[in-house]
Rosetta silent file (secondary structure, phi, psi, omega in degrees, C-alpha in Angstrom):
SEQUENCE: XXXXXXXXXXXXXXXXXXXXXXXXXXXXXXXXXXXXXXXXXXXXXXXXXXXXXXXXXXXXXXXXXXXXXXXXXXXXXXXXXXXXXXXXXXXXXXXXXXXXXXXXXXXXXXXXXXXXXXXXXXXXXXXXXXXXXXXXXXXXXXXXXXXXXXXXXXXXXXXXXXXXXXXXXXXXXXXXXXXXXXXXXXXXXXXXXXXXXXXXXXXXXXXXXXXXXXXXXXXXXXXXXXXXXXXXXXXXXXXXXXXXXXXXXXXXXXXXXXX
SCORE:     score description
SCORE:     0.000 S_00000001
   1 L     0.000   99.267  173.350    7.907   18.262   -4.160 S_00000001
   2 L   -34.129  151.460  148.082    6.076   20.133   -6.948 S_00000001
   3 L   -75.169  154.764  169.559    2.801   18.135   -8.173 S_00000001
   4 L   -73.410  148.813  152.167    2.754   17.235  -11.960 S_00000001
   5 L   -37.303  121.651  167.573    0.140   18.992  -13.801 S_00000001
   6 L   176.635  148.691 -158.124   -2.970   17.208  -14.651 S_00000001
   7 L   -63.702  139.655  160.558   -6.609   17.637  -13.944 S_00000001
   8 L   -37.865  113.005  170.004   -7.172   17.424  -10.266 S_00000001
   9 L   -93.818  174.292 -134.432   -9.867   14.938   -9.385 S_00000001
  10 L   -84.007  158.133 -164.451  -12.985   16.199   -7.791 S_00000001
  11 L   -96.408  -12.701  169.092  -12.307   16.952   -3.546 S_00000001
  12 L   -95.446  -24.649  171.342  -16.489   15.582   -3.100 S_00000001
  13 L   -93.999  108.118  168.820  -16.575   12.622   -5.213 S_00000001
  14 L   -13.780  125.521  164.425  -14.683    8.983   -4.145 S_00000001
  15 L   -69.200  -40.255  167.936  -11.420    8.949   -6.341 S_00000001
  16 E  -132.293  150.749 -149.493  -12.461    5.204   -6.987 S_00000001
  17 E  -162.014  129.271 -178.359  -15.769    3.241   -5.965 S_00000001
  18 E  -127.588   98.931  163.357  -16.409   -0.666   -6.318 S_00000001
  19 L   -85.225   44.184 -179.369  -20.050   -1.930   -6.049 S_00000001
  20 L   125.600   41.088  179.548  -21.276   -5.506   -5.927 S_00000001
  21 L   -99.781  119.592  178.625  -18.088   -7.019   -7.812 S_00000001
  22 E   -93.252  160.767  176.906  -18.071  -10.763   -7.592 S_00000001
  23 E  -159.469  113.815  175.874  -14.876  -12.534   -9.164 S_00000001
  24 E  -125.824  126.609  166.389  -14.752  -16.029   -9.344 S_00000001
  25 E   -95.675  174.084  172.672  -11.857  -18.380  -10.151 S_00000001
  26 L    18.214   31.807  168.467  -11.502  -22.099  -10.876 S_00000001
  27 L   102.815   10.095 -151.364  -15.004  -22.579   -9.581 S_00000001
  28 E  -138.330  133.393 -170.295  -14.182  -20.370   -6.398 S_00000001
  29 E  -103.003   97.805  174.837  -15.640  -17.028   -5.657 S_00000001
  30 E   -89.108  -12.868  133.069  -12.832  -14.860   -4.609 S_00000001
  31 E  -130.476  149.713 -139.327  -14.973  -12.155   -4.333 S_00000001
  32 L  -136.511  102.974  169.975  -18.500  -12.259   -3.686 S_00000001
  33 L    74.161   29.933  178.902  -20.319   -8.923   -3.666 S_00000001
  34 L  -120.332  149.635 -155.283  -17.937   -6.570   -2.872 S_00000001
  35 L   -98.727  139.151  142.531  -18.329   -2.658   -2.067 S_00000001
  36 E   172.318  178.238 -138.885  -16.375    0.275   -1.180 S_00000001
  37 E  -126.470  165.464  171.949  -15.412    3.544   -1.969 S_00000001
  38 E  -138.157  105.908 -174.743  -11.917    5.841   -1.506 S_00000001
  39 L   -80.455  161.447 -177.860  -12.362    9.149   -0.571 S_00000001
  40 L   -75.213  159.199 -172.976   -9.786   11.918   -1.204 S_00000001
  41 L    32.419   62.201  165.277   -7.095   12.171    1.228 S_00000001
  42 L  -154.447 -169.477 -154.763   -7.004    9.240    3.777 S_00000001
  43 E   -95.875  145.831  150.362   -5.511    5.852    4.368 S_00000001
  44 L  -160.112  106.926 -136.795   -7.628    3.150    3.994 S_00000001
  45 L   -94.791  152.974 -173.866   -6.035   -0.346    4.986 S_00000001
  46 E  -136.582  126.149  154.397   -7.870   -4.090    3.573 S_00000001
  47 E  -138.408  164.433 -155.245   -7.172   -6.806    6.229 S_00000001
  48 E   177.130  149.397 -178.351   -7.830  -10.080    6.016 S_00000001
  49 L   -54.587 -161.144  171.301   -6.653  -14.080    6.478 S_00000001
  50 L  -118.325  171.907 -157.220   -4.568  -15.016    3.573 S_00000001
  51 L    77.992    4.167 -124.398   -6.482  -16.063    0.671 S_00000001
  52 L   -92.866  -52.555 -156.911   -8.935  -13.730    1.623 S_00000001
  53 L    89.839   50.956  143.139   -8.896  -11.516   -2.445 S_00000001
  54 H   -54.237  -51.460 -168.469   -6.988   -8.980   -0.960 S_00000001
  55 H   -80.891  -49.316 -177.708   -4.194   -8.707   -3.819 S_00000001
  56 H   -49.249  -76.628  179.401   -7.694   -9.669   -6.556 S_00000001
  57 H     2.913  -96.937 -158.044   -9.276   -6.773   -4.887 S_00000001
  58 H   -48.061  -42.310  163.387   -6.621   -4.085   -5.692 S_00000001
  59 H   -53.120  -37.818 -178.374   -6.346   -5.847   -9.269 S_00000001
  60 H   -79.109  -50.522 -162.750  -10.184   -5.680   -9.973 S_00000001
  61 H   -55.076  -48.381  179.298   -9.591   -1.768   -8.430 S_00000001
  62 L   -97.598   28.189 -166.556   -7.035   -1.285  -10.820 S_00000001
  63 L    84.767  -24.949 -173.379   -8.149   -2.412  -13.696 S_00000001
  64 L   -69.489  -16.520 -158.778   -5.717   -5.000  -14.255 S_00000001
  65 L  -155.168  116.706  179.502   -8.508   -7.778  -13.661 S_00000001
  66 L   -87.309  144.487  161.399  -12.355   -7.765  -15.095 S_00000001
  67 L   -83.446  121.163  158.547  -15.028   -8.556  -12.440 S_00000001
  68 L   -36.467  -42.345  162.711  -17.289  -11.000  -13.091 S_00000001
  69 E  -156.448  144.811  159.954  -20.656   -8.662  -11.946 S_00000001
  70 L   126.447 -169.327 -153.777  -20.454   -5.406  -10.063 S_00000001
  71 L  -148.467  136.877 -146.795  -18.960   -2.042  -11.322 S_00000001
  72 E  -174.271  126.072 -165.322  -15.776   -0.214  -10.689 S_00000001
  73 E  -136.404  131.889 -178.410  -15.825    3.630  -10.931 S_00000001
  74 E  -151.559  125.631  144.553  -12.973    5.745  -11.422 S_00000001
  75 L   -18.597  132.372 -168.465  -12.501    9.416  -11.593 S_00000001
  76 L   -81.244  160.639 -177.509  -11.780   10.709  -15.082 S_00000001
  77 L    83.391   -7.435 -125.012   -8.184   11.656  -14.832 S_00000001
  78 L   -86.761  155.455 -179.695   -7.417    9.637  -11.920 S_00000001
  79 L  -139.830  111.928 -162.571   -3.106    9.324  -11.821 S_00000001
  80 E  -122.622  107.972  177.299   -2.590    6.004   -9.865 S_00000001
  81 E   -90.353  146.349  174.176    1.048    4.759   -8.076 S_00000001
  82 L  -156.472  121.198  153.972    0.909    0.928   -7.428 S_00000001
  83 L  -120.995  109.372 -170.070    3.143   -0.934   -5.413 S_00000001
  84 L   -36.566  161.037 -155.184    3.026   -4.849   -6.037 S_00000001
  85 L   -90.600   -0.445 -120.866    3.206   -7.324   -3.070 S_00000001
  86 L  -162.640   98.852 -134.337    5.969   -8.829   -5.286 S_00000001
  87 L  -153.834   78.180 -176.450    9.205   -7.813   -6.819 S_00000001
  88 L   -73.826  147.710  178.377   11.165  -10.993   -8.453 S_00000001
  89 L  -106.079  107.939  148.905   14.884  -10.038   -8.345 S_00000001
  90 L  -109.088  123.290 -165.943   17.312  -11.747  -11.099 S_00000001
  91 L   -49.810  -38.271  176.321   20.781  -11.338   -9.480 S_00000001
  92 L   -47.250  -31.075  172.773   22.010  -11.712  -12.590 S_00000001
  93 L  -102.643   91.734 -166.843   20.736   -8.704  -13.751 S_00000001
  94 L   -73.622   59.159  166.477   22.931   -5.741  -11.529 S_00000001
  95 L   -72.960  127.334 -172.273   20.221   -2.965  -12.705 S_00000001
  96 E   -80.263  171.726 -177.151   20.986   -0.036  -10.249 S_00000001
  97 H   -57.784  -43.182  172.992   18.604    1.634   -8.112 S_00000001
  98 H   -84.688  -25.987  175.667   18.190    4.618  -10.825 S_00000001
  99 H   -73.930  -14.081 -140.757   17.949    2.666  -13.739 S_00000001
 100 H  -106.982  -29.642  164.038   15.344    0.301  -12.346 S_00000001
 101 H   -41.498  -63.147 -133.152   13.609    4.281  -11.388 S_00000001
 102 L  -113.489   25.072  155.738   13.620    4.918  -14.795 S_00000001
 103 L   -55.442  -40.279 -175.030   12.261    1.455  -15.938 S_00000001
 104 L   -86.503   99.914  135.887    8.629    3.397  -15.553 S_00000001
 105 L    93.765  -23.013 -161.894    7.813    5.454  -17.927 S_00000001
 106 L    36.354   79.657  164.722   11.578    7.622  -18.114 S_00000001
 107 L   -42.070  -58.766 -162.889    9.962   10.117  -15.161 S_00000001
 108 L   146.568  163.646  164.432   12.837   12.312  -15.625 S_00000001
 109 H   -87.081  -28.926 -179.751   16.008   12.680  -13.299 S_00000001
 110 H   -71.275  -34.366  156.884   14.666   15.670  -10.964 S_00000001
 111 H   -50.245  -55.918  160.042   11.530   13.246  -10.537 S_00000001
 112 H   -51.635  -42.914 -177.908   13.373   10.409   -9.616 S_00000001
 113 H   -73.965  -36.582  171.481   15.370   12.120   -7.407 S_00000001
 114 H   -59.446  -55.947  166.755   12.640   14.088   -5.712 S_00000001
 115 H   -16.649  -69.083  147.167   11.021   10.676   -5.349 S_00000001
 116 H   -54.936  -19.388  162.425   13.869    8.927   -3.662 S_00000001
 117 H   -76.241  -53.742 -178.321   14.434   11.676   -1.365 S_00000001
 118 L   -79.320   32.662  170.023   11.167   12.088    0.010 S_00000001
 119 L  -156.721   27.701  120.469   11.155    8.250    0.760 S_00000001
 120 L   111.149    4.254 -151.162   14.563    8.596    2.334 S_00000001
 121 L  -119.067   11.474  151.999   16.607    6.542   -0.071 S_00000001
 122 H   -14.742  -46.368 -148.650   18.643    9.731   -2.455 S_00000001
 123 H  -109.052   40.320  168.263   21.892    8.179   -1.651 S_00000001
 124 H  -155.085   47.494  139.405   21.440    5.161   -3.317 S_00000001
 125 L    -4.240  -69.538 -170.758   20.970    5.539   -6.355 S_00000001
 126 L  -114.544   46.672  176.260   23.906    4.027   -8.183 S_00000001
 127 L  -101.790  154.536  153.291   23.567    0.761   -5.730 S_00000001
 128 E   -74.331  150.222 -165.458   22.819   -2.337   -7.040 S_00000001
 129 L   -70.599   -7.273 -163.405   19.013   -3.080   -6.877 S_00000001
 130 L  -110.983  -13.769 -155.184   19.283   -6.926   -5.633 S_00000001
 131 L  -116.528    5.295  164.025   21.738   -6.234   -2.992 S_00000001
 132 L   -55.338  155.438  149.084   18.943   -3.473   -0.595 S_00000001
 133 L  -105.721  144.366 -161.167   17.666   -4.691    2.317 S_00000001
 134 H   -24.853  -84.702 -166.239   14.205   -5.206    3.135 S_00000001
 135 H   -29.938  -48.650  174.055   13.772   -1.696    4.262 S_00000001
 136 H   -77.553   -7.719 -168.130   15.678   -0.292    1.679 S_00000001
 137 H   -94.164  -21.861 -158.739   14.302   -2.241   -1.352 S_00000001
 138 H  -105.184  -48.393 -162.678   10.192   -1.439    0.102 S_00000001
 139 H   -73.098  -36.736 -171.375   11.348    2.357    0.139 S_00000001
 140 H   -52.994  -58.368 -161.799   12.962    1.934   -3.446 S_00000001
 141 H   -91.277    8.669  151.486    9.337    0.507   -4.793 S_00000001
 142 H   -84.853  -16.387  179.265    7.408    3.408   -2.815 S_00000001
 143 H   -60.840  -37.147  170.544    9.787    5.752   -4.437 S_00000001
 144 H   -67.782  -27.286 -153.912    8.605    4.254   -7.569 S_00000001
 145 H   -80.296  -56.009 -153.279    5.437    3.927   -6.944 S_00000001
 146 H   -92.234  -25.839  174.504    5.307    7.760   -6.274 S_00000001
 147 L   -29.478  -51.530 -158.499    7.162    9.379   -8.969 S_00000001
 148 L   -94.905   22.586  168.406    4.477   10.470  -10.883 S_00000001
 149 L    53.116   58.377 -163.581    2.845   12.278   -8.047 S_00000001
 150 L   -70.355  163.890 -178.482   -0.605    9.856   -8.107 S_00000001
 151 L  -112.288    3.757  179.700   -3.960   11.420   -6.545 S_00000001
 152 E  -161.386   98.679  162.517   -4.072    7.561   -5.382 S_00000001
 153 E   -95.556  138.738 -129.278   -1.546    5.412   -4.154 S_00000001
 154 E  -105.814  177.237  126.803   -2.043    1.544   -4.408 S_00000001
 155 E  -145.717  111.424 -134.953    0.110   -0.410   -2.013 S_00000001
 156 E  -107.784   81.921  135.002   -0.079   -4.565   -1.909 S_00000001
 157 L   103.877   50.476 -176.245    1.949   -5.603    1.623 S_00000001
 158 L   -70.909  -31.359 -164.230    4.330   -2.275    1.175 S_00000001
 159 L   -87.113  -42.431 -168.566    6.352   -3.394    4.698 S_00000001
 160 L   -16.205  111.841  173.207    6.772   -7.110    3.780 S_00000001
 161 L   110.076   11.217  177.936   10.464   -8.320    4.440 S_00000001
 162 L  -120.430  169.241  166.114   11.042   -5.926    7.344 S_00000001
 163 L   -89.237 -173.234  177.288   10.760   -6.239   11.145 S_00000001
 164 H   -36.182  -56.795 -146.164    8.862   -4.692   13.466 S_00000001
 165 H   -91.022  -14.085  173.854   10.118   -1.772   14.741 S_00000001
 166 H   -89.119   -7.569 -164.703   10.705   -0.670   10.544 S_00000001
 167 H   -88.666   -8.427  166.284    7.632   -1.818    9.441 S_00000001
 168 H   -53.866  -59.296  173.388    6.564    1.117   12.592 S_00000001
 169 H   -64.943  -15.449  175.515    8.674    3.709   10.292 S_00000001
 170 H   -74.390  -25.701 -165.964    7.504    2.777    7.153 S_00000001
 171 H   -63.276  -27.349  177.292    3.613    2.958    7.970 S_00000001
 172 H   -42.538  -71.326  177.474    5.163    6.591    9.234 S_00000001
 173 H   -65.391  -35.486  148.174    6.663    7.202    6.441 S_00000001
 174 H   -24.650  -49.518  164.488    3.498    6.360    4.283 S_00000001
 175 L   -76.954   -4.364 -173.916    1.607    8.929    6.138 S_00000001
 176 H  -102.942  -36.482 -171.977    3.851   11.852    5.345 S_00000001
 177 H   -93.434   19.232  168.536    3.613   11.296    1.735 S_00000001
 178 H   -76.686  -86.576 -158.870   -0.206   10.994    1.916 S_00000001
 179 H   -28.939  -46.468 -170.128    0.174   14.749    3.479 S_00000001
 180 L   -69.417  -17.735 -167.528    3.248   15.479    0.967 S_00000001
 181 L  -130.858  -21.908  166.272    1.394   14.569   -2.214 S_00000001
 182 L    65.997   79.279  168.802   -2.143   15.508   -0.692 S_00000001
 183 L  -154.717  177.743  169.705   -3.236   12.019   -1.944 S_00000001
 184 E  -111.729  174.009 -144.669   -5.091    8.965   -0.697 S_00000001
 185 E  -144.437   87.143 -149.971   -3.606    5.771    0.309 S_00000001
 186 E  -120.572   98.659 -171.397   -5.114    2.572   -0.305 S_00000001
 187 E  -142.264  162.417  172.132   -3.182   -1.253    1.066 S_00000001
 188 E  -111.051  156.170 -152.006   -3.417   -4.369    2.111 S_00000001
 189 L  -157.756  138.375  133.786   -1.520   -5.105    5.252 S_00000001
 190 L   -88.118  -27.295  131.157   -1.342   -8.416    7.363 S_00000001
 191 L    -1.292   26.496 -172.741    0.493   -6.190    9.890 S_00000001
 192 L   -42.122  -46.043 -177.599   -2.658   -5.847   12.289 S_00000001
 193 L   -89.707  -11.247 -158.049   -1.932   -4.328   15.343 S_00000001
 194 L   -98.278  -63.459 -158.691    0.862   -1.832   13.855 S_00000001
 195 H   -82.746   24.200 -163.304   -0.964   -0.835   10.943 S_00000001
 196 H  -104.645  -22.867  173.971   -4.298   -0.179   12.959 S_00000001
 197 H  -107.949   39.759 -164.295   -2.923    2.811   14.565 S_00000001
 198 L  -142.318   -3.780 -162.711   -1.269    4.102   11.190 S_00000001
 199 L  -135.254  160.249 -175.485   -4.763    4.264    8.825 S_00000001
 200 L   -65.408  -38.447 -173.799   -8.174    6.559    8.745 S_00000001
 201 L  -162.632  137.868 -153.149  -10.043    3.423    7.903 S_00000001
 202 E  -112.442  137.324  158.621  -10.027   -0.449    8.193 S_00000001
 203 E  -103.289  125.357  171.976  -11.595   -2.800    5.794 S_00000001
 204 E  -119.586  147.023 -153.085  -11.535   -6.067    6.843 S_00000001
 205 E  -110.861  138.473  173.912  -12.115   -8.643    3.693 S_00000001
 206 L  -152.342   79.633 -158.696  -12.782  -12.449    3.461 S_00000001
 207 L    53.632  -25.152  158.106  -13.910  -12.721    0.236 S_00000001
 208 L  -130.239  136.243  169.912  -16.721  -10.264    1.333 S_00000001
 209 L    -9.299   69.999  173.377  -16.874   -7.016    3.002 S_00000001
 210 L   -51.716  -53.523 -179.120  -16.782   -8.779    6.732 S_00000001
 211 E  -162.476  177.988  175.358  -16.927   -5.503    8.261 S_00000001
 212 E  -170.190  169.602 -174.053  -15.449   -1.939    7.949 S_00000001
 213 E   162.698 -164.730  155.374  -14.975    1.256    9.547 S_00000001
 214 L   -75.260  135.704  165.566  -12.687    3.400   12.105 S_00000001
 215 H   -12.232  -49.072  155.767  -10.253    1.321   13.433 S_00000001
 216 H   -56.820  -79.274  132.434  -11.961    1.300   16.799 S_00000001
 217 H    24.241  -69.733 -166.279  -14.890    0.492   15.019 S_00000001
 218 H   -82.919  -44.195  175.184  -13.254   -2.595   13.317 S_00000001
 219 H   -55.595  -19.849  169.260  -11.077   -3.985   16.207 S_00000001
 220 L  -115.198   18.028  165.871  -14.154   -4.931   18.300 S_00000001
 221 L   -66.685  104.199 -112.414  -16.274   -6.107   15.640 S_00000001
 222 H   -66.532  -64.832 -165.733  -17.623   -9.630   16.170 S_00000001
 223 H   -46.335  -47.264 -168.381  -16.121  -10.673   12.565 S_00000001
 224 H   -68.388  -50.319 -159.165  -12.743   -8.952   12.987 S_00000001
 225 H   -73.131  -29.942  159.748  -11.965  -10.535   16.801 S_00000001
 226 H   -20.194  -84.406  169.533  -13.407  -14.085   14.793 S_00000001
 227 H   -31.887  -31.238 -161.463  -10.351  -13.706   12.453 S_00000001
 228 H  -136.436  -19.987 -171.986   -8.061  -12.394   14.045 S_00000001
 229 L    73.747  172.964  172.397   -8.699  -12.851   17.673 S_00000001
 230 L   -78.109  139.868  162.496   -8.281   -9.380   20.243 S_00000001
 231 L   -12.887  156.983  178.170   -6.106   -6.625   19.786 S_00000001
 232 L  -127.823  124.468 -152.754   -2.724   -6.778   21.693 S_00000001
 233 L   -91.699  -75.967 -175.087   -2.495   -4.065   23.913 S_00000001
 234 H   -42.925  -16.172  171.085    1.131   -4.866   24.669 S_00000001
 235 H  -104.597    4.126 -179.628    2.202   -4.829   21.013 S_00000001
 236 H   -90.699  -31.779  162.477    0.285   -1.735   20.268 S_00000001
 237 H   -47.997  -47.567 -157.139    2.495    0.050   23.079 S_00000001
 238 L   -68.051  -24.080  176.368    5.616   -1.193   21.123 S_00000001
 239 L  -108.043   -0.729  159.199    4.455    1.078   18.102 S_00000001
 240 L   -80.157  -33.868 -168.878    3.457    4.112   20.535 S_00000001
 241 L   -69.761  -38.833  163.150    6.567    3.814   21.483 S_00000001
 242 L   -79.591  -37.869 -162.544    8.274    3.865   18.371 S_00000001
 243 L   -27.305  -36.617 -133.915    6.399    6.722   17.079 S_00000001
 244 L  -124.445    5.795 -164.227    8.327    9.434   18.557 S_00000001
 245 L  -147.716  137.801  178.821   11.757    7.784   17.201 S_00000001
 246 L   -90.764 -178.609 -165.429   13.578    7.168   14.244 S_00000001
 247 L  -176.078  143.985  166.608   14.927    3.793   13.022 S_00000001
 248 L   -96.488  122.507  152.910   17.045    3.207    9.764 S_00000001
 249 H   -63.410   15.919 -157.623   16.036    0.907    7.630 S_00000001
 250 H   -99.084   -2.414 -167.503   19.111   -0.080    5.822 S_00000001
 251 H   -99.605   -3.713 -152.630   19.634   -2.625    9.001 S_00000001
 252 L   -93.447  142.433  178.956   16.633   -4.306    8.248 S_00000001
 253 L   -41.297  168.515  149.217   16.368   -8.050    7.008 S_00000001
 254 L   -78.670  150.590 -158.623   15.751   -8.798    3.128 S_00000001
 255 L   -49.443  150.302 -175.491   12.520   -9.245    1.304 S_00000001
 256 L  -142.465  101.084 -160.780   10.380  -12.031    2.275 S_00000001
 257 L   -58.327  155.946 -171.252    7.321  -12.812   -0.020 S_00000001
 258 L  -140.834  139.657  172.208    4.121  -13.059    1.920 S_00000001
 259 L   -67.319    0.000    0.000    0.513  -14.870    0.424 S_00000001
């Protein structure tokens, strides 16, 4: 999958960097001083309770949302895929899988198609868009997500509406287009023990930085096992286990919104 042209942001400098940004609503400080930076080419997962300002986060990150104090730094150039925790569906409206593509922007048809291929989903196209299944509907909005070849890809709760053993293949599939697009990879995940073996580095957020790090790092941190309680060895097998194996997602339940 060719990249689009466009200047390249620098391979030494964070593609985006957040410093002291508080955001407070309705009297309530959803985020209260918080830092952290995205380097080029790695994963780097935000966990957290619900409620936490996971989804504010990624909004203050993208722009989409002013910060109260603090600073948000972005790369001149920066080309940014974002896929929302949140996709309302009106049945009423049978928009197919390619038109719904070409909602963004009119990529192009060799975009869209490269798009949908490398996120496994080509041969459904001319489906209606309401009637995927979890799996297939979460590949549909990374396909979207990705068209435009981003140096940064956003993702709010990208498995959400799938089970287990797909939300193993998607985080899978997630890492091959970090490699395939040579980009970094930036989500929020409730998905703890599965997506803890799938990312370079875990933030975990409660309105403030609680802690952050390698994975390792984060799973025995005082804050994290607070929160979350310890790691599950036995359900951490269940995703070594898938690793090595494929799984279809088209069998997989339908979306199921998550806070």
């Amino acid at each position: 999958m060719t990249r689009r042209k466009h200047n390249k942001p620098s391979d030494t400098e964070p593609l985006v960097a957040l410093h002291g940004v508080s955001l407070s609503k309705g009297g309530r400080a959803v985020l209260d001083q918080v830092s952290l930076s995205v380097p080029p080419r790695r994963i780097i997962t935000v966990v957290g309770p619900n409620g936490a300002g996971k989804t504010t986060l990624l909004r203050v990150l993208l722009g989409l949302e002013a910060p109260d104090s603090g600073t948000v730094r972005r790369q001149p150039g920066l080309n940014v895929g974002y896929m929302p925790q949140r996709l309302p569906l009106n049945q009423l409206f049978p928009v197919t899988v390619r038109r719904f593509m070409n909602l963004q922007g009119r990529p192009g048809r060799t975009a869209v198609v490269d798009a949908l291929e490398l996120t496994g989903v080509g041969h459904l196209q001319q489906r209606p868009l309401a009637g995927l299944s979890g799996g297939e509907l979460q590949r549909v909005l990374l396909a979207r997500a990705i068209v435009q070849k981003p140096d940064l890809l956003v993702l709010d709760e990208p498995v959400q509406g799938v089970d287990f053993m797909g939300e193993a293949a998607l985080y899978r599939l997630i890492h091959s287009l970090k490699e395939s697009l040579d980009c970094s990879v930036l989500m929020v995940s409730h998905d703890l023990h599965v997506v803890m073996a799938a990312t370079d580095q875990v933030i975990c957020l409660n309105h403030h930085v609680c802690c952050e790090g390698t994975p390792e790092t984060v799973e025995s941190h005082p804050d994290f096992v607070q929160i979350f309680g310890p790691r599950d060895a036995e359900t951490l097998g269940v995703y070594h286990h898938q690793h090595s194996h494929h799984h279809d997602l088209s069998e997989q339940g339908g979306p199921a919104a998550r806070d």
